[in-house]
N, C-alpha and C positions, 0 to 999 in steps of 0.2 A: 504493500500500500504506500502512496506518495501522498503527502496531504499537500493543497493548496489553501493558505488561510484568506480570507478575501471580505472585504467590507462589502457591508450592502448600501443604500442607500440615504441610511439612518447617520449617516457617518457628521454630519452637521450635529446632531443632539449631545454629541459628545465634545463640541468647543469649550472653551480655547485650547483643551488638549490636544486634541484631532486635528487641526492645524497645524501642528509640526511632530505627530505623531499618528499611525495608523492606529486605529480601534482594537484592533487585536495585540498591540505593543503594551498597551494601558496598564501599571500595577494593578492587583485588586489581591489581598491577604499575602501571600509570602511571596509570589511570581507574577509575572504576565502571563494575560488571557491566554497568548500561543504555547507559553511552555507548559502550562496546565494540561495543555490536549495533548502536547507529544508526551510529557509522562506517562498518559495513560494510555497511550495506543500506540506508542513503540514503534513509530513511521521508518519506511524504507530511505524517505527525503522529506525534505521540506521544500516548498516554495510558497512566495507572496505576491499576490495579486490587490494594489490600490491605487491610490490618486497619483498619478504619473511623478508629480514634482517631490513627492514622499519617497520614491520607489527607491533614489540613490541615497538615503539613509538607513535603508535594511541593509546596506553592505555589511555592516558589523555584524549583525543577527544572521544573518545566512551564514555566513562563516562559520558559527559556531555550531549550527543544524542540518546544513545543508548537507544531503548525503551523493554518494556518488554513485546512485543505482542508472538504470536508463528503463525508465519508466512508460511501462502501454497503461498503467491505471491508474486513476486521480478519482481521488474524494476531495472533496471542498469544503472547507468550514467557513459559517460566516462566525466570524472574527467577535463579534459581542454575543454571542449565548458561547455557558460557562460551561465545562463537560461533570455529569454527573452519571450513578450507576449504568442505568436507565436509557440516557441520551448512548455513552459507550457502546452498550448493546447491540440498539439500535442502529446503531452506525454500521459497526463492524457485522451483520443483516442485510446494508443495504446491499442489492444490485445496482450490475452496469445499467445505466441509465431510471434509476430511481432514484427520490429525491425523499428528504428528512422536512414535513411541514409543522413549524409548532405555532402554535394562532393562526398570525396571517403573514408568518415572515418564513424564508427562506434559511433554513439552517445548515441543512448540506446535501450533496447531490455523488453523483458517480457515476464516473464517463471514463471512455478509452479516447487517446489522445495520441499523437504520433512521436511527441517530444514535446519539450518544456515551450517549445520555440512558440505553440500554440496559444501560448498563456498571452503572449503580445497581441494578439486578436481581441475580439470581444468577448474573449472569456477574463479578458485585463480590464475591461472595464466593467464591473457587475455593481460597481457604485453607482452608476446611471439607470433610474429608476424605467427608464422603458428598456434598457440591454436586460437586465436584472427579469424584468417581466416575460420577455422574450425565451429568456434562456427556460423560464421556467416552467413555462405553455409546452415546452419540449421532453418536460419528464411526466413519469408516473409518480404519481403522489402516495406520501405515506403521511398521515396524521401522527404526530406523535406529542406527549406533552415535555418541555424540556425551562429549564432557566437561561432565560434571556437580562440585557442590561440594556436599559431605553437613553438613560439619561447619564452627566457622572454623578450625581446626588443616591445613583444606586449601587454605585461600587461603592461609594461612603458607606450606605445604607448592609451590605451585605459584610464589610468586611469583617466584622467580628467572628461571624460565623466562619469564614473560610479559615481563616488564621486557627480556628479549632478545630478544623477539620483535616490540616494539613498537617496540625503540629505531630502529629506519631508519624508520618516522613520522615521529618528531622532524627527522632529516636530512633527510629531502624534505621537510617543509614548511613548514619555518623560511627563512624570507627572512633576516634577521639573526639574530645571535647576541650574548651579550655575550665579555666579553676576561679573563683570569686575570693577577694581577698577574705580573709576571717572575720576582719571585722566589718563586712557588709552584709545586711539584713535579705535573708533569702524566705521568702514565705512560700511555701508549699514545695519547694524544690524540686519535686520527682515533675513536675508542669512548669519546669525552666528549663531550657536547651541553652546553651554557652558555647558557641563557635571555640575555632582553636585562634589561638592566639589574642581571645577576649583579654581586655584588662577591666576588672570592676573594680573599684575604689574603695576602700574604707569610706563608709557615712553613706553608700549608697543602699538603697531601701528597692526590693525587684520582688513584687506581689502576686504572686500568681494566682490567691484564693479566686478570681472572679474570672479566670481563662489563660491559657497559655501564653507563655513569652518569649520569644525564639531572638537570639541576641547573635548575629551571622559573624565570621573570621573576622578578624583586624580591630571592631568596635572598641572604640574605650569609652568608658562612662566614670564618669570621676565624680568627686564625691560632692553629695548634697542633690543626687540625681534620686527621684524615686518614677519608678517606673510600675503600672498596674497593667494588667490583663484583661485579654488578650490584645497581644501587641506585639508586632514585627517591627524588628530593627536590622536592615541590613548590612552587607559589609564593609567595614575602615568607615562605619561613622563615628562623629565623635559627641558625647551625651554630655553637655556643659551645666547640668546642676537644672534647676528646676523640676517640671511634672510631665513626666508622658503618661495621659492619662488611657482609658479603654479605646480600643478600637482604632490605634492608628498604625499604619503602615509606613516606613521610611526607606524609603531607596538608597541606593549606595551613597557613600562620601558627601550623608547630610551632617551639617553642624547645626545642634538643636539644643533651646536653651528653653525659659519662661514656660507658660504653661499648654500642651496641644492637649485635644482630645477628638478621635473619632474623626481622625483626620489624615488623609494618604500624601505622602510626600515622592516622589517620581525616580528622585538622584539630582546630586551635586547642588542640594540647597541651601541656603544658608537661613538659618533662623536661631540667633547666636544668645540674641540678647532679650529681656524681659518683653512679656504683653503674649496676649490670647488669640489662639489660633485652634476653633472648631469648626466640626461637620463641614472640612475642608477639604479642596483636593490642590497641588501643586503642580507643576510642568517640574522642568528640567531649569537649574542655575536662575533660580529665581532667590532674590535677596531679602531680607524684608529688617528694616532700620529697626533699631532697637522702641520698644516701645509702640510700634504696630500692632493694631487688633483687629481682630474681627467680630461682626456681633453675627452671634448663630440664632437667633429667638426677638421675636420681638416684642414691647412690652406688652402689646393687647393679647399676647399669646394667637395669633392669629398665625394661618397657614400661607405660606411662602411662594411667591414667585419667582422663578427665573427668567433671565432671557437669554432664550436660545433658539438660533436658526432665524434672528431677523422677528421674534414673537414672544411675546410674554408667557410661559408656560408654567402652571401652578402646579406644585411640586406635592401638593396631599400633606406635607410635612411641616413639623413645628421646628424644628431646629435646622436649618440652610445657611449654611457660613458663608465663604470664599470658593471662587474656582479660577485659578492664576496662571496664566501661559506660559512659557519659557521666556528666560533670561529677562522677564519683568520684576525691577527693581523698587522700590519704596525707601523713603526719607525717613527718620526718625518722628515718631509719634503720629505714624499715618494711623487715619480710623476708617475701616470697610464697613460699608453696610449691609446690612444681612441678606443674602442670597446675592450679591453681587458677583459679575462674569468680567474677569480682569484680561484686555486680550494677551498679544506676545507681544513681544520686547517695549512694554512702557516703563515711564521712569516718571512715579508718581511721588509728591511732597507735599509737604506744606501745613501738618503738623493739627488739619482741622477732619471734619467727616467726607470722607468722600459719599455723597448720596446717589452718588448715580447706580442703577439697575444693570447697566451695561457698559466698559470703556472699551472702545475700537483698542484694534493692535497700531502699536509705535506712536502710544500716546505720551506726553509729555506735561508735567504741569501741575498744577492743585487746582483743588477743588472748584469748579468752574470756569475755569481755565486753562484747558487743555490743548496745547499745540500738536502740529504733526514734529513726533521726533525722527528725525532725517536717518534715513538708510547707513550713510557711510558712518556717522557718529554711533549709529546701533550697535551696527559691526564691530567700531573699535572697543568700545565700554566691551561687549560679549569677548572676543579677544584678551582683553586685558584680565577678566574674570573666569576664563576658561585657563587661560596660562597659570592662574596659582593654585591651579592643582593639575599642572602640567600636561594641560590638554591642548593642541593646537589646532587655530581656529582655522581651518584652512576651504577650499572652493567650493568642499562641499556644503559646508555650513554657508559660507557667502551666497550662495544661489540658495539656499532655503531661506534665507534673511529675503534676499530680492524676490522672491514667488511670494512670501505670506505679507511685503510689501506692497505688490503689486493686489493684493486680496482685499487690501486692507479700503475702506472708504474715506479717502484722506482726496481732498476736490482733486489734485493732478494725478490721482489713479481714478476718475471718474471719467 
């Protein structure tokens, strides 16, 4: 079997992420959507099929999946529903040319194909909602029911659960572990998992009574850190003292301080210094000035809107934080408003409430005030904040800057 993982159409609902990340890339509990499927179905190969301008940042991820079969069979997954028992089954069931229907979405299908080479066709594009219709008037349908993710307010919303459904992963297949200093407070232990090469600190407090706590290779957490369950922290980040509270997920080489809760961070973040960050989701090398909050709830207790896709969409939920694009930056004592959509690469200040529902990507400015911030200065600020953790910014990143510019509704891209 060769999986092809591929978005559908829904690929907007999941902004400002999905702008410089494919739907199936997205963290949600200990991994991304894609590696979740190949763990359990043990593919011959991988490939991915999406937004053409995304397509030369899977370079990295292919590399590390991409097998070297030469394949006549392809299954397809769409890239936002999560794999469980059930869906598994069903898959590996399907026939050549039958398809996986759950609701009214497209989950996955199975076709013979001559080579990969076909994937550049219209079967490259199934994010275009009449290819996507097309392709699918062409299979036999199977009804099945499976978990799907519409919005990112739902990876927020599920992550707790996965992170406990994942954590005996970690316990079978870790050969070693690393060790907690003595004098750091371990509540429930046998539901903490310790990477190798962990450092935990005296005075640090790691609560497992309320879910598991999976703390990956390289992390240091130093002291005055109390961290509760269920909660992922992935590799070589560093824990600067404050609360990681339930339910959040942290991607590699974040630096995280003040208080998060129920909140997914992507890689390479920085949230160093004091202030509140829930029922949040993060991009990639997003900064946020010390004293930055966000409000998840509002005082009439009333249920949340977003905006996404160019529309206001009411989220059924009381708690809707932040959702923050890549390498978008914040000033010291910025304030977000609750359920707010921050796009990619803005550089927001000014120390008062941002009220807005929605801010375009390569915004610049405070609160009411927002200019377009120019392409090449984006670039150099990303650059200079990619370099001190040793990343170089280089053509590929530059043309993903100019396409999600070119996206962006700024009057000289109209």
């Amino acid at each position: 079997m060769h999986i092809v993982f591929f978005e559908d159409d829904k690929f907007a609902n999941f902004e400002p992420l999905s702008l410089s990340h494919p739907v199936f890339t997205l963290l949600c509990g200990t991994s991304k959507i894609y590696l979740k499927w190949i763990k359990a179905l043990k593919p011959r190969g991988v490939s991915f099929v999406c937004r053409h301008y995304l397509s030369r940042i899977l370079e990295t991820e292919s590399k590390a999946v991409k097998g070297h079969d030469k394949p006549s069979d392809f299954v397809f997954i769409n890239g936002r529903f999560l794999p469980t028992r059930d869906t598994i089954a069903s898959l590996k069931k399907l026939e050549t040319g039958q398809s996986l229907i759950s609701g009214d979405a497209l989950l996955a299908f199975r076709i013979n194909l001559e080579s990969r080479e076909d994937l550049t066709g219209r079967l490259g594009l199934l994010y275009q909602s009449d290819i996507l219709r097309d392709i699918r008037s062409s299979l036999t349908e199977k009804k099945i029911k499976a978990k799907a993710v519409n919005y990112l307010w739902d990876l927020v919303n599920i992550n707790s659960e996965l992170i406990e459904l994942e954590f005996k992963d970690f316990k079978a297949e870790s050969t070693r572990s690393g060790r907690a200093n003595p004098k750091a407070n371990l509540i429930n232990r046998a539901r903490i998992f310790i990477g190798p090469g962990v450092v935990i600190s005296p005075q640090v407090t790691i609560d497992a009574s309320g879910g598991p706590i999976i703390i990956e290779r390289g992390t240091v957490v130093e002291p005055l850190t109390f961290i509760k369950g269920p909660a992922y922290i992935g590799p070589d980040c560093r824990l600067v003292g404050g609360k990681i509270r339930e339910g959040c997920s942290i991607g590699p080489v974040c630096r995280v301080g003040g208080e998060v809760e129920e909140t997914i961070m992507l890689g390479y973040d920085n949230k160093y210094h004091e202030g509140f960050l829930g029922h949040a989701y993060l991009g990639e090398w997003v900064n946020l000035g010390a004293m930055t909050t966000n409000s998840d709830l509002k005082n009439n207790y009333s249920q949340i809107s977003v905006h996404v896709n160019s529309k206001s969409v009411d989220t059924d939920q009381l708690k809707v934080g932040c959702f923050i694009g890549d390498h978008t930056k914040t000033g010291i004592g910025t304030l977000l408003n609750t359920g707010i959509s921050i796009g990619f690469s803005c550089n927001l200040y000014g120390g008062t409430l941002f009220t807005d529902q929605y801010i375009n990507s390569f915004s610049w400015g405070t609160p009411g005030n927002l200019v377009e911030y120019k392409l090449d200065k984006a670039c150099e600020t990303a650059a200079a904040s990619m370099k001190r953790r040793k990343i170089s910014f280089g053509g590929i990143h530059r043309r993903l800057f100019s396409d999600i510019h070119g996206l962006a509704k700024w009057p000289g891209n109209i």
